[in-house]
C-alpha positions as CSV (number, residue, x, y, z in Angstrom):
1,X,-11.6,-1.3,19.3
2,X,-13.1,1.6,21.2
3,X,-12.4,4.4,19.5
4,X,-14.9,6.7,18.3
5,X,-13.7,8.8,15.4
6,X,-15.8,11.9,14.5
7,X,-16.6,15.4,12.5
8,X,-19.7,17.5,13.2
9,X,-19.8,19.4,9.6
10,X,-18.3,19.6,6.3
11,X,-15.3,22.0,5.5
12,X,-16.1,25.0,3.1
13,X,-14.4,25.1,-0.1
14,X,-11.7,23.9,-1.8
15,X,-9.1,25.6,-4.0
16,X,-7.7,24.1,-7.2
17,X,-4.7,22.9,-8.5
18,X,-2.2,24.7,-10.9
19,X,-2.6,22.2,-14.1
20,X,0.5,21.9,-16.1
21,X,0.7,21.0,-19.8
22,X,3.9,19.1,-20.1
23,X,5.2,17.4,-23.8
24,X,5.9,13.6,-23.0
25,X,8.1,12.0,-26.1
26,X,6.3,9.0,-27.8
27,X,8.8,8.0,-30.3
28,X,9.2,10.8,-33.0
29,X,6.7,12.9,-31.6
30,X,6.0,14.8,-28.7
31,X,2.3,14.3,-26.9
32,X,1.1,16.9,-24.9
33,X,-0.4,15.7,-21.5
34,X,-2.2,17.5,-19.3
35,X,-1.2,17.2,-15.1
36,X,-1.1,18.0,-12.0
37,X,2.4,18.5,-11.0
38,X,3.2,19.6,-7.6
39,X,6.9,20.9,-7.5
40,X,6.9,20.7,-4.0
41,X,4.7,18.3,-2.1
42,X,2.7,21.1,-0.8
43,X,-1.4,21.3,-1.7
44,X,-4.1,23.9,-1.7
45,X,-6.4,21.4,-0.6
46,X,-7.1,17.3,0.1
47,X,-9.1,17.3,-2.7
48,X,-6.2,17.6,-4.9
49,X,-5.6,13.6,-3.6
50,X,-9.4,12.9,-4.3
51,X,-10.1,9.6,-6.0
52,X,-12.8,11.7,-8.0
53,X,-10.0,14.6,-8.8
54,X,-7.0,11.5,-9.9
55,X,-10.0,10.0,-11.8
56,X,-9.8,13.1,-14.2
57,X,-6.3,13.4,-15.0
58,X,-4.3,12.1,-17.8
59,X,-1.6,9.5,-17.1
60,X,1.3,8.8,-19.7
61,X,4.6,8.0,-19.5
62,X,8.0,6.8,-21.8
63,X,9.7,4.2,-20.1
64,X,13.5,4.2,-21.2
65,X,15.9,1.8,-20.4
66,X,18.7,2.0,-18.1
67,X,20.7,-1.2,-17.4
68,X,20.3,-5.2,-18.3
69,X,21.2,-8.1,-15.9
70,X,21.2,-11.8,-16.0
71,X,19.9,-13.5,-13.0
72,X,21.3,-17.1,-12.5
73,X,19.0,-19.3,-10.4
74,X,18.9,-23.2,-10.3
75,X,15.3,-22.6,-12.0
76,X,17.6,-21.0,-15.2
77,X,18.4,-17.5,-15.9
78,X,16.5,-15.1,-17.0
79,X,16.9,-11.1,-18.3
80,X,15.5,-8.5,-16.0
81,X,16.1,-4.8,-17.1
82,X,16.1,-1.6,-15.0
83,X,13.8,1.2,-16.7
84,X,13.0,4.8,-16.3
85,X,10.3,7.1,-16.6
86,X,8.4,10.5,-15.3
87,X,5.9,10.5,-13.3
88,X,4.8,14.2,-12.3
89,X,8.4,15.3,-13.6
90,X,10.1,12.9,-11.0
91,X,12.5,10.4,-12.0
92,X,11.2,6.9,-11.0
93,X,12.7,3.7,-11.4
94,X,11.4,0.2,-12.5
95,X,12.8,-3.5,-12.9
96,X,11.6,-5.4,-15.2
97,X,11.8,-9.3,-15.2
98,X,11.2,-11.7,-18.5
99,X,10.6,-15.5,-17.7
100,X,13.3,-17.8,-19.4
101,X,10.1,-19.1,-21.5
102,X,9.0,-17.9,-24.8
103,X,6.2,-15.5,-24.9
104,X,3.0,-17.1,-25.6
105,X,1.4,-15.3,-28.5
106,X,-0.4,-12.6,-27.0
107,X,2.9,-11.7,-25.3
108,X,3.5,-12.2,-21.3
109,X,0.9,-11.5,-19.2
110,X,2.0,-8.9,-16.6
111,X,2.0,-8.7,-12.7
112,X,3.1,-5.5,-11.3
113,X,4.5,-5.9,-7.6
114,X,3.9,-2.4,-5.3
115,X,6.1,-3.2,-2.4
116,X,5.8,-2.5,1.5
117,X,6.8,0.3,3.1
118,X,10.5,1.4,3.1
119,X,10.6,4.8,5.1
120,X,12.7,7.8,4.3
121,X,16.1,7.0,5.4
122,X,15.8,3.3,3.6
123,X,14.1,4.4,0.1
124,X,17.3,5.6,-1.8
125,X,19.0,2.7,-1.0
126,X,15.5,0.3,-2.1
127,X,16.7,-2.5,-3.8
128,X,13.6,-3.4,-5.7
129,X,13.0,-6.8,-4.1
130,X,16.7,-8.9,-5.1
131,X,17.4,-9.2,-1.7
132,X,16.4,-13.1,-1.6
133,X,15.5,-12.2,2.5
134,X,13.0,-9.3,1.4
135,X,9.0,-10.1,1.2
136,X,9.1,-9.8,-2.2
137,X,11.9,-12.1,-3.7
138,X,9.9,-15.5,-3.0
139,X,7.0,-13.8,-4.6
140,X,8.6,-12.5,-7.8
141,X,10.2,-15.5,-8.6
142,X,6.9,-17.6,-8.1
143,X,5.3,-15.2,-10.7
144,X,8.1,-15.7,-13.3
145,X,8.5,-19.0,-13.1
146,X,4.3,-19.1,-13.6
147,X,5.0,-17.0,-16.7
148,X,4.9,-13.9,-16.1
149,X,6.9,-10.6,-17.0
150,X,6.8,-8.7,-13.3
151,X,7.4,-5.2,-13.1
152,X,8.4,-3.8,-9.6
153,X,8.3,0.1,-9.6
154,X,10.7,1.9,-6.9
155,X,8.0,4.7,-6.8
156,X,8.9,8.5,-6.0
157,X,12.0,8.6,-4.0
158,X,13.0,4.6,-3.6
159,X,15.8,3.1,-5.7
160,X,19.0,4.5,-6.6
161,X,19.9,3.5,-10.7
162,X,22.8,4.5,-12.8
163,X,24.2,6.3,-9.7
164,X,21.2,8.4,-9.9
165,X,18.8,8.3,-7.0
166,X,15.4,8.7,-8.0
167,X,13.5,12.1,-7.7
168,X,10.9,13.0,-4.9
169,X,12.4,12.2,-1.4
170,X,10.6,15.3,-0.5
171,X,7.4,13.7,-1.0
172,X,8.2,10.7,1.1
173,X,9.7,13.5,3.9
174,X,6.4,15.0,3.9
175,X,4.0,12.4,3.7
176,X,5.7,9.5,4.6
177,X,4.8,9.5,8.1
178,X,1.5,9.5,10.2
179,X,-0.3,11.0,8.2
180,X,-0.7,8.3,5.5
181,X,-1.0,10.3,2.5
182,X,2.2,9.0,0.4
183,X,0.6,5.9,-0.8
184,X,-1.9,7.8,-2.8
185,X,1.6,10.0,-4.4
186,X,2.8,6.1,-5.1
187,X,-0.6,5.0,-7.2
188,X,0.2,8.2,-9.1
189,X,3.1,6.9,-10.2
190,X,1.9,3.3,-10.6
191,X,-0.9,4.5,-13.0
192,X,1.8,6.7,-14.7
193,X,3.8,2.9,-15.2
194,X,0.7,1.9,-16.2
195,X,0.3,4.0,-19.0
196,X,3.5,3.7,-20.0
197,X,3.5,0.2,-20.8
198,X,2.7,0.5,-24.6
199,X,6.3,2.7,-24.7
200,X,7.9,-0.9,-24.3
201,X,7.2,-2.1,-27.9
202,X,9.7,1.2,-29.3
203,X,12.7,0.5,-27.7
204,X,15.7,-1.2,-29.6
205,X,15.9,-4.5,-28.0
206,X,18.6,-5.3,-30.1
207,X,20.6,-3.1,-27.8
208,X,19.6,-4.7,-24.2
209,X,18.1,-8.2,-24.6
210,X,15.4,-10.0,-25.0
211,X,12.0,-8.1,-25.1
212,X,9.5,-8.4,-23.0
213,X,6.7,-8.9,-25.4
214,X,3.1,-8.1,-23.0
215,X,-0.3,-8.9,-23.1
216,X,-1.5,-5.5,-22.1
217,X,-5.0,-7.4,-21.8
218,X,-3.6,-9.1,-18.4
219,X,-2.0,-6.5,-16.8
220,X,-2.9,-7.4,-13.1
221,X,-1.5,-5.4,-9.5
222,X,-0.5,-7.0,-6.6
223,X,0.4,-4.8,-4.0
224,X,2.3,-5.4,0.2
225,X,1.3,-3.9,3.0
226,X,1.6,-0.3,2.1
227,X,1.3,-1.4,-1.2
228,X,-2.3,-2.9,-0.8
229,X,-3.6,0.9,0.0
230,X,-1.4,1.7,-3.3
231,X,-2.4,-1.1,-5.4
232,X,-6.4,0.0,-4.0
233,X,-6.3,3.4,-4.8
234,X,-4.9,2.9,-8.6
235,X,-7.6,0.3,-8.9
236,X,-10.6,2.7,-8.4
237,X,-8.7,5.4,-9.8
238,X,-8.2,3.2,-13.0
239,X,-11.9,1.7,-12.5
240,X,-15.0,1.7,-14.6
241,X,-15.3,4.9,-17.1
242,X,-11.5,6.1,-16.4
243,X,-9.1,8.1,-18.4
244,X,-6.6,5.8,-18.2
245,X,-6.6,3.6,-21.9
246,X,-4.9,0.2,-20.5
247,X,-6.9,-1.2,-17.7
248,X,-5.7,-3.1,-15.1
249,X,-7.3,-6.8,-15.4
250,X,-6.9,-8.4,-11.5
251,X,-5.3,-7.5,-8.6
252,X,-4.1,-8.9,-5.2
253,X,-3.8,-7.0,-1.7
254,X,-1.4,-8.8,0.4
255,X,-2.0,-7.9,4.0
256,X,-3.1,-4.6,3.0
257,X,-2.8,-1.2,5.1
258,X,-5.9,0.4,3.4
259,X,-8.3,1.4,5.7
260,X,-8.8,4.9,6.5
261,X,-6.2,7.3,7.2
262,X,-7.8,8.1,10.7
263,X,-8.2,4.4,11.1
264,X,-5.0,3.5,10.2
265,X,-3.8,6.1,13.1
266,X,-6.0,5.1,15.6
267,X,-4.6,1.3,15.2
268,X,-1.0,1.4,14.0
269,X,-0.1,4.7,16.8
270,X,-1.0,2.4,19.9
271,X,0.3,-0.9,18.6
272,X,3.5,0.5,18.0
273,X,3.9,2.5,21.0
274,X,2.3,1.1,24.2
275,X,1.6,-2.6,25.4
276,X,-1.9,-1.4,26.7
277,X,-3.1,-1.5,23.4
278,X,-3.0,-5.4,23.0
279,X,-3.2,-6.4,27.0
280,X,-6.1,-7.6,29.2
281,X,-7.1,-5.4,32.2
282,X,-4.8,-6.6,34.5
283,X,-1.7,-5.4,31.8
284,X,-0.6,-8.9,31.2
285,X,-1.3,-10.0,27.8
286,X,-4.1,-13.1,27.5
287,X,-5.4,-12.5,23.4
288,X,-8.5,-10.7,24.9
289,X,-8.9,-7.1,26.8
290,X,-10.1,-8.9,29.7
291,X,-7.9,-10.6,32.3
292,X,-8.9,-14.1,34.4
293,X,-10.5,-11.7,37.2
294,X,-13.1,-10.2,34.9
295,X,-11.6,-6.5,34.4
296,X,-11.4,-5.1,30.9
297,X,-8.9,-2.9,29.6
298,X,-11.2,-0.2,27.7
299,X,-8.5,1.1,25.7
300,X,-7.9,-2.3,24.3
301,X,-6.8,-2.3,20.4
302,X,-6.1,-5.8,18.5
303,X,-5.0,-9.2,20.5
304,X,-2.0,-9.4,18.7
305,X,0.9,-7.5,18.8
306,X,3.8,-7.5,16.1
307,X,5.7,-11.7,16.3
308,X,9.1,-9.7,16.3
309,X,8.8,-9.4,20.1
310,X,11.4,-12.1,21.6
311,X,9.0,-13.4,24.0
312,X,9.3,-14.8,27.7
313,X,6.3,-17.1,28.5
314,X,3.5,-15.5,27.6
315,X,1.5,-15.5,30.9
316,X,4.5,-13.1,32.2
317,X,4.2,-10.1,29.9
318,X,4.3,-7.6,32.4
319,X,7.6,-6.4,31.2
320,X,5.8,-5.4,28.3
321,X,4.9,-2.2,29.7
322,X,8.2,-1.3,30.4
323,X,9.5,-1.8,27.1
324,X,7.3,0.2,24.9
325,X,7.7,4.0,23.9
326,X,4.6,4.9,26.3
327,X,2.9,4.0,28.8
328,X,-1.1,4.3,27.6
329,X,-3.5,4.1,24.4
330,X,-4.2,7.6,25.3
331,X,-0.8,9.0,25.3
332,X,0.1,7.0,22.0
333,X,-3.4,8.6,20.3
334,X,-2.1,12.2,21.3
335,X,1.3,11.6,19.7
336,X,-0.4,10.3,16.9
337,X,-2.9,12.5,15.6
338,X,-0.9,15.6,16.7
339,X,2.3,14.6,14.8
340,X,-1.0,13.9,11.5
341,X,-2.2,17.3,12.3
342,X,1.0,19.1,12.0
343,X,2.2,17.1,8.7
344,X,-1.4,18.4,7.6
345,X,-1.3,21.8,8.6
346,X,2.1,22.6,7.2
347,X,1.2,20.8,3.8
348,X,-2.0,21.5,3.1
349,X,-2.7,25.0,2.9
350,X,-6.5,25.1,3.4
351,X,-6.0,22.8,6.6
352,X,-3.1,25.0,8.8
353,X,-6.1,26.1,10.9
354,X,-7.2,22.1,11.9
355,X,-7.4,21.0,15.3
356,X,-8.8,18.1,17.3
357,X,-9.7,17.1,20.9
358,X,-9.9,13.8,22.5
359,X,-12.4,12.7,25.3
360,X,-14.1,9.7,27.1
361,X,-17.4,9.1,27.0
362,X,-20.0,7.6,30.1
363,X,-18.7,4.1,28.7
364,X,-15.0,5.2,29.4
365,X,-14.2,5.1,25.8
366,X,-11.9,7.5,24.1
367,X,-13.5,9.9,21.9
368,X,-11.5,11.6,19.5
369,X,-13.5,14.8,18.1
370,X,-11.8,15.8,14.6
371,X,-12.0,19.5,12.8
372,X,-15.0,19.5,11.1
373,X,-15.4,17.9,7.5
374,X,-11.6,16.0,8.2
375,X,-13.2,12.9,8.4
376,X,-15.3,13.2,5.3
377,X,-12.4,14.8,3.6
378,X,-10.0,12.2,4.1
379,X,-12.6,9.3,3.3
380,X,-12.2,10.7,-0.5
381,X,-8.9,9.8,-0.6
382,X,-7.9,6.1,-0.9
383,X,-9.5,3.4,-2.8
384,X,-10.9,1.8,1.0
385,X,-14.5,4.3,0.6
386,X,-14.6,3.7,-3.5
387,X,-16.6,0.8,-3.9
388,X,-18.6,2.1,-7.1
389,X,-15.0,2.1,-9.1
390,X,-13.5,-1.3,-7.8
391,X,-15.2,-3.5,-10.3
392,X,-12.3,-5.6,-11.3
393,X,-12.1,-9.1,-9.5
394,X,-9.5,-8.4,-6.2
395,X,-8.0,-11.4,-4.0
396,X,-7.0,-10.0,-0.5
397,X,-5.1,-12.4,1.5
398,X,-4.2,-11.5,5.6
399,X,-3.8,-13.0,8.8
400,X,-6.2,-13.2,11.4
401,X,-3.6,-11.8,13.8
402,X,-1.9,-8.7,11.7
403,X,-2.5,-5.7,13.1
404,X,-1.6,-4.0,10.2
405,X,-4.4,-5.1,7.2
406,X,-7.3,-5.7,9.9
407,X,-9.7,-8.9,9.4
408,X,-12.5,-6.9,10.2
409,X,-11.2,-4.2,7.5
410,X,-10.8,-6.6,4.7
411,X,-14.2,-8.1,5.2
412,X,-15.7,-4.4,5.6
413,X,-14.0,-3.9,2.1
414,X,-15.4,-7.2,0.5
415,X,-18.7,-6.9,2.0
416,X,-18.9,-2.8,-0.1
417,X,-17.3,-3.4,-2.8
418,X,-19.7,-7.0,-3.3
419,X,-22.7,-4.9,-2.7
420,X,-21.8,-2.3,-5.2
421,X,-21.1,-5.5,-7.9
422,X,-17.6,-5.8,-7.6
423,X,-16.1,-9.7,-7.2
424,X,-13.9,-9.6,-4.3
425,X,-12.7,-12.4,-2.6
426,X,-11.2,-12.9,1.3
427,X,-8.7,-15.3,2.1
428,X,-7.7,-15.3,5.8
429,X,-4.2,-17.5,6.6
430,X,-4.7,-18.5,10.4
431,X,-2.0,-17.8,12.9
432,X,0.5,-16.5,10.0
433,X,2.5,-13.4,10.8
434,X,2.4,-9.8,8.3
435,X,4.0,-11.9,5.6
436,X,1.6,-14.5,6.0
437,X,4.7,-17.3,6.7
438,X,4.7,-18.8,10.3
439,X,6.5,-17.2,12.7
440,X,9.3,-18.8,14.7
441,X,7.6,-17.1,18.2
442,X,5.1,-20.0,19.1
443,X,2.9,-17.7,21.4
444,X,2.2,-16.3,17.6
445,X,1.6,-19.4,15.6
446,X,0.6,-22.2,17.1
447,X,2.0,-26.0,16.2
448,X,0.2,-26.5,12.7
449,X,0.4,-23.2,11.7
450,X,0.4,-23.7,7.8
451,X,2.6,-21.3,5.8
452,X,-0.2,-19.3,3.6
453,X,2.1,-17.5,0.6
454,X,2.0,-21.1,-1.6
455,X,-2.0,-21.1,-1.2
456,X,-2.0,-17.2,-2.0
457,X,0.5,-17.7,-4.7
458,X,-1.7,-20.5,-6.5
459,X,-5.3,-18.5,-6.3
460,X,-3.5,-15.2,-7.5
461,X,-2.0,-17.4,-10.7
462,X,-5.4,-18.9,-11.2
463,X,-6.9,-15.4,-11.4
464,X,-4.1,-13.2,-13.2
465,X,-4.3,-16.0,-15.9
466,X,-8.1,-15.9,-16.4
467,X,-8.8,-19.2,-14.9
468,X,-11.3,-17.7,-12.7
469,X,-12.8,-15.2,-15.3
């Protein structure tokens, strides 16, 4: 990709955050915890979102019950539950499944599932994953049937319960968007779970069903597509010499959008908006930047575009450029970064001032010259620049052809975290689409194109149940 992404100098100062001491009930008593609790998803400062600041606050919560269900399956029925709990003062919703199967012992061991992104309009209506079409069904039920109690959180704003939607679409309105903050609002509230957990063994069970009895010593994360940068950033945030008391023991990034926020921008912008960021030089599309006579598109991004484009013959992909939203990388990297700086400007108060220019260099290559000290800033935020904290063993599984979790980025993020003495592994699923199944566009996957979730599915059991401890 040739996109050069720079800051010439650190930003001075940053102010702090109101702290607010707020009484969470643990059974007959009340606990005071100590937060950060934005009423409004406004900030003094980035470093409010700081892996080091999130590493220093408390997480609790009391997860309350709301409703119990029976799912009937040909596999057998099993209890699933839909919980509350605050996180921040919102109101965030979970479901809870329990495997038919007795709890071994030590109680269930535990996979959380953070899913994908759902977007504003979508999230009230979020259906935690029991639509049997949605990425997550085929995954949940995999983990169950392995053993496993699976909790899937909503997160701020997603999920309706009770009639009640659940608190904090104003976050999602705010950061949902290119700027790429809300996923670390999400971890928040993931952590907050989290800590939660031991609030399970107070409730009545008499009342709802049958309990799901955990192991909170395998209490592992897997986390889609936007979940992956979620699932990430509660990892280091959780990591070694934390405030948080249960630790997570595994976790699993399934195509994961976790680079960078800038990087995310400079990718996602132009693949979504303009066929010249995935065509040769001669604007047809060939898997390369350059076409059969030798000239290079220099604003070339990824070979791949998304497999839900209904495709002619591939060698004929010149109506491409008439279909997209613009007509050049350069137009789409202007939308991009000035819709980012305006979300930036108007919610974070120490940034309204930010601007940024973009250029080419002798090469030809766009240059994209950000206010100083952004880029540095928003490297602190996200578990992608954390090595030093991500010291529990992670599986990341992608696609050599998603645009959306990067090969290059998921061995960047092996290769740090490795170095550092973490144990991450890379498993790359050729020619599978964002989901990792084979798409029915054969210009996408090729005849033999194996399906990869049953592969993922198998290494993540292995390493959730300690097999590969």
């Amino acid at each position: 990709m040739g996109l050069l992404l720079t800051s010439l100098a650190l930003v001075n100062g940053c102010k702090g955050q109101a702290r607010t001491d707020v009484s969470v009930e643990a059974g007959d008593t009340a606990v005071k915890h100590t937060f950060t609790r934005w009423s409004a998803p406004v900030l003094d400062s980035l470093d409010a979102l700081s892996i080091e600041t999130l590493r220093q606050r408390t997480y609790a919560a009391e997860i309350k019950v709301q409703q119990s269900r029976t799912f009937a399956s040909a596999a057998g029925d099993h209890q699933y539950y839909f919980g509350s709990y605050l996180s921040d003062g919102l109101q965030n919703y979970v479901r809870v499944d329990v495997p038919s199967t007795a709890a071994p012992v030590g109680g269930y061991p535990v996979v959380i599932f953070v899913h994908g992104w759902v977007g504003e309009q979508a999230a009230p209506a979020y259906n935690f994953e029991l639509n049997e079409a949605s990425a997550g069904a085929p995954i949940i039920k995999a983990y169950l049937e392995a053993g496993f109690v699976v909790l899937t959180p909503g997160l701020r704003g997603h999920g309706t319960v009770s009639g009640r939607a659940a608190d904090g679409l104003e976050f999602l309105r705010a950061w949902d968007n290119r700027s790429y903050l809300s996923p670390i609002f999400y971890a928040i509230d993931v952590l907050n779970l989290v800590a939660g957990l031991e609030s399970l063994g107070r409730i009545d069970w008499q009342a709802w069903g049958p309990e799901p009895r955990l192991d909170r010593t395998r209490i592992n994360i897997m986390g889609y597509s936007q979940g992956g940068d979620v699932a990430l950033t509660a990892l280091a945030i959780a990591g070694e010499n934390s405030t948080l008391k249960t630790s997570i023991h595994a976790a699993s990034i399934w195509a994961g959008c976790f680079a960078s926020r800038l990087e995310q921008a400079a990718v996602y912008g132009p693949m979504q908006d303009t066929a010249m960021a995935f065509t040769a030089g001669d604007g047809r599309w060939n898997g390369s930047d350059r076409a059969d006579n030798g000239k290079r598109n220099m604003d070339f991004v990824f070979p791949y575009p998304g497999d839900w484009i209904v495709n002619p013959s591939p060698a004929d992909w010149t109506w491409q450029t008439k279909s997209w939203q613009l007509p050049t990388v350069e137009a789409s990297l202007r939308k991009t970064y000035s819709a980012m700086y305006a979300h930036l400007r108007a919610g974070i108060v120490d940034l309204k001032d930010i601007q940024y220019t973009l250029e080419r260099d002798e090469q030809g290559l766009i240059r994209i010259l950000h206010t100083p000290g952004l880029v540095e800033q928003l490297e602190r935020l996200g578990g992608y620049h954390a090595a030093q904290y991500l010291s529990e063993p992670i599986n990341l599984h992608h696609s050599d052809r998603d645009f959306y979790s990067l090969p290059e980025w998921n061995a960047d993020l092996k290769k740090r975290v490795n170095a550092a003495g973490g144990r991450v592994s890379d498993f790359v699923y050729p020619g599978t689409n964002h989901r990792l199944a084979v798409s029915p566009q054969d210009w996408f996957s090729p005849a033999g194109t194996v399906d990869g979730r049953p592969a993922m599915l198998a290494r993540d059991i292995a390493l959730f149940s300690g097999r590969q401890d």
